[in-house]
C-alpha positions as CSV (number, residue, x, y, z in Angstrom):
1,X,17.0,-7.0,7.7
2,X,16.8,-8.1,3.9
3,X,15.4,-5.3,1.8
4,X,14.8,-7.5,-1.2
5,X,12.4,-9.3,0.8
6,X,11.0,-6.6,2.8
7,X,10.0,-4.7,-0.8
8,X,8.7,-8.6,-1.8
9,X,6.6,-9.1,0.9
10,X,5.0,-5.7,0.8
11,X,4.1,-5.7,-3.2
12,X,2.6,-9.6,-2.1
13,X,0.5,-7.7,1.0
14,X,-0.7,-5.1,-1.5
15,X,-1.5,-7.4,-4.2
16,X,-3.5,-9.4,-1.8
17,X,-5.0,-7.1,0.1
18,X,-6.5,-6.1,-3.5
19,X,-7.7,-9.0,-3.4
20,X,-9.3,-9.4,0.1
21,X,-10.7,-5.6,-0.4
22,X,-12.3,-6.5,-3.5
23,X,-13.5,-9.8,-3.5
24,X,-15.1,-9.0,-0.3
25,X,-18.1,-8.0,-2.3
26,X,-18.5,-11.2,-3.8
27,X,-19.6,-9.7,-7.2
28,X,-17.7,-7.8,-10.2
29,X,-19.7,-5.2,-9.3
30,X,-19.4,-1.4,-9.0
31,X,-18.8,-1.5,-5.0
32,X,-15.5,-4.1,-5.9
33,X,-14.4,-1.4,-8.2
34,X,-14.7,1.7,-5.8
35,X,-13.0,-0.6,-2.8
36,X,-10.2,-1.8,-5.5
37,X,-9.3,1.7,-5.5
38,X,-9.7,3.1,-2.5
39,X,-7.1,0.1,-1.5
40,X,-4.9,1.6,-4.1
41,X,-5.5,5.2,-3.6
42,X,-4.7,4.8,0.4
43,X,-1.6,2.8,0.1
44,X,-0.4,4.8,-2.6
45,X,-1.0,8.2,-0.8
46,X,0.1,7.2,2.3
47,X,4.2,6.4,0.6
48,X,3.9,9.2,-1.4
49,X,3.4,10.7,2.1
50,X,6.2,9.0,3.7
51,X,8.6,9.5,1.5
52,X,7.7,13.7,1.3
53,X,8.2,13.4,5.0
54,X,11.5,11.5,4.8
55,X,13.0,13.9,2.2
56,X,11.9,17.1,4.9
57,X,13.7,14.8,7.2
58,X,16.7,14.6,5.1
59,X,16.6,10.5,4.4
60,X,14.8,8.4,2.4
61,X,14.6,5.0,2.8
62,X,12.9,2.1,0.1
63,X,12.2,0.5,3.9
64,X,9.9,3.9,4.6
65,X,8.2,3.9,1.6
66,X,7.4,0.2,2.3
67,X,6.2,1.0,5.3
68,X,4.4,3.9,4.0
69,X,2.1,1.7,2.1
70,X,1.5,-0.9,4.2
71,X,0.4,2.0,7.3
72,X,-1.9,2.9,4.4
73,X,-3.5,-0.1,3.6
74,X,-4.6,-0.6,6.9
75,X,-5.5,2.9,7.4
């Protein structure tokens, strides 16, 4: 129920789910690149989706769009 937090812990899930996504190839390599941003690319896609269907909906909420990137990270 505290929105500062919520928006803190989900730029700290993203930043390490970089992280997890990309050092899971155990190299600098061109496959930690591609799955650096695909991470990126889904969570970001997945707000931007969130928030288009808020605003149809008549509300947007900074706890949507939150949740918007974390359903696409694990998507």
């Amino acid at each position: 129920h505290n929105l500062p937090f919520t928006i803190l812990g989900t730029c700290l899930l993203w930043v390490g789910w970089n992280g997890f996504n990309a050092g899971s190839a155990n190299a600098a390599s061109g496959i930690a690149a591609l799955a650096l941003v695909n991470t990126n690319v889904a969570a970001a896609s997945a707000l931007v989706t969130w928030v288009v269907i808020d605003a149809a909906r008549g509300h947007i909420a900074v706890s949507g769009a939150c949740t918007g990137s974390i359903v696409g990270l694990v998507a």
